[in-house]
C-alpha positions in Angstrom: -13.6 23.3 32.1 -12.4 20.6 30.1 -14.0 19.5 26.8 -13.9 16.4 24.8 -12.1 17.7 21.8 -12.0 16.9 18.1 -8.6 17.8 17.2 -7.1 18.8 13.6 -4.1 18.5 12.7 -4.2 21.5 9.9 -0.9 20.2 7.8 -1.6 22.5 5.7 -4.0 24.6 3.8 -4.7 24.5 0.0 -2.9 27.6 -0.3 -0.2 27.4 2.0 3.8 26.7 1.4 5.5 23.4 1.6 7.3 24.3 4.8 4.9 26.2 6.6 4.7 24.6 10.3 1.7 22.3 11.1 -0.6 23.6 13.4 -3.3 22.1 16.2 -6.5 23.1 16.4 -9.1 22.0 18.7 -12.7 21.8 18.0 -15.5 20.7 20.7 -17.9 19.4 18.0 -18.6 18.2 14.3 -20.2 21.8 13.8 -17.2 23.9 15.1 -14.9 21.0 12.5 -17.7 22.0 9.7 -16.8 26.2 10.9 -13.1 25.0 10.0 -13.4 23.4 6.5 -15.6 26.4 6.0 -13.2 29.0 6.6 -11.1 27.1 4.6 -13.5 27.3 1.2 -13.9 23.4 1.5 -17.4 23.1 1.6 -20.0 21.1 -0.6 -21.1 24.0 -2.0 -17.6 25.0 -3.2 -17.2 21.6 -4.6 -20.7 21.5 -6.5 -19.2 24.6 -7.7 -16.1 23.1 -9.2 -13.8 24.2 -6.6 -11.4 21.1 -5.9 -9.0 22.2 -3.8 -8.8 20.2 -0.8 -6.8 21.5 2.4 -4.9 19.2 4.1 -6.2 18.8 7.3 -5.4 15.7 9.4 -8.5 14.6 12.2 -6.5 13.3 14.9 -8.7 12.2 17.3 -12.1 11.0 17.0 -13.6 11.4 20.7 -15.8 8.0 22.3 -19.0 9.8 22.3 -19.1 9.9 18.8 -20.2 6.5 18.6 -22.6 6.6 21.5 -24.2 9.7 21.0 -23.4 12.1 18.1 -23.3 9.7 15.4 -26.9 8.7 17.0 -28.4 12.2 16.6 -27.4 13.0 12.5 -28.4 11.8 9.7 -26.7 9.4 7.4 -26.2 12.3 3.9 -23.9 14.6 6.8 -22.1 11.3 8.1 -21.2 10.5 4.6 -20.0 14.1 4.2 -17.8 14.3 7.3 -16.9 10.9 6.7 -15.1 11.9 2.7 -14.5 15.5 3.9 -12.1 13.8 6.8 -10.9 11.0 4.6 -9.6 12.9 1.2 -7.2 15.1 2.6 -5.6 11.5 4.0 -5.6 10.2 0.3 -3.8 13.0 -1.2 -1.3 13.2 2.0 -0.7 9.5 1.1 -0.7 10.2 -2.5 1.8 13.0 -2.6 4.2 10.9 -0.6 4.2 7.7 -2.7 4.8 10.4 -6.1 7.5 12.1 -4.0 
């Protein structure tokens, strides 16, 4: 069966070595995206906690029914946390490279 996919780019984890090898991982839904960041100890609880470590993890693909359906069926406090969750590893990717 094929899936729509959310795909991740995981560049690379909070933890990991400069030249470890990205990686692709494909997720079905926001959840299973959520299941990611949370097995990677980037969670809002682990913030709230002072925990700032932010894993670098590229979203490569956004599928269409986002917009027509998903995005229809949460509320606006999770789309704002997928929204900075998705966009701060992006910053910091950008970030590092202008410092480099």
């Amino acid at each position: 069966m094929i899936r729509a996919v959310l795909a991740a780019l995981l560049l690379l984890s909070a933890t990991a070595a400069a030249d470890d090898e990205p990686r692709i991982v494909e997720y079905a839904s926001y959840e299973e995206l959520l299941g990611l960041y949370a097995g990677l100890g980037y969670t809002m609880d682990a913030w709230r906690a002072g925990e700032r470590a932010v894993p670098r993890v590229v979203l490569a693909h956004v599928p269409e029914r986002w917009r027509g359906g998903v995005s229809d069926e949460i509320g606006t406090a999770l789309k704002k946390e997928l929204f900075f969750r998705v966009l701060a590893p992006l910053a910091l990717i950008v970030n590092e490279a202008i410092a480099a």
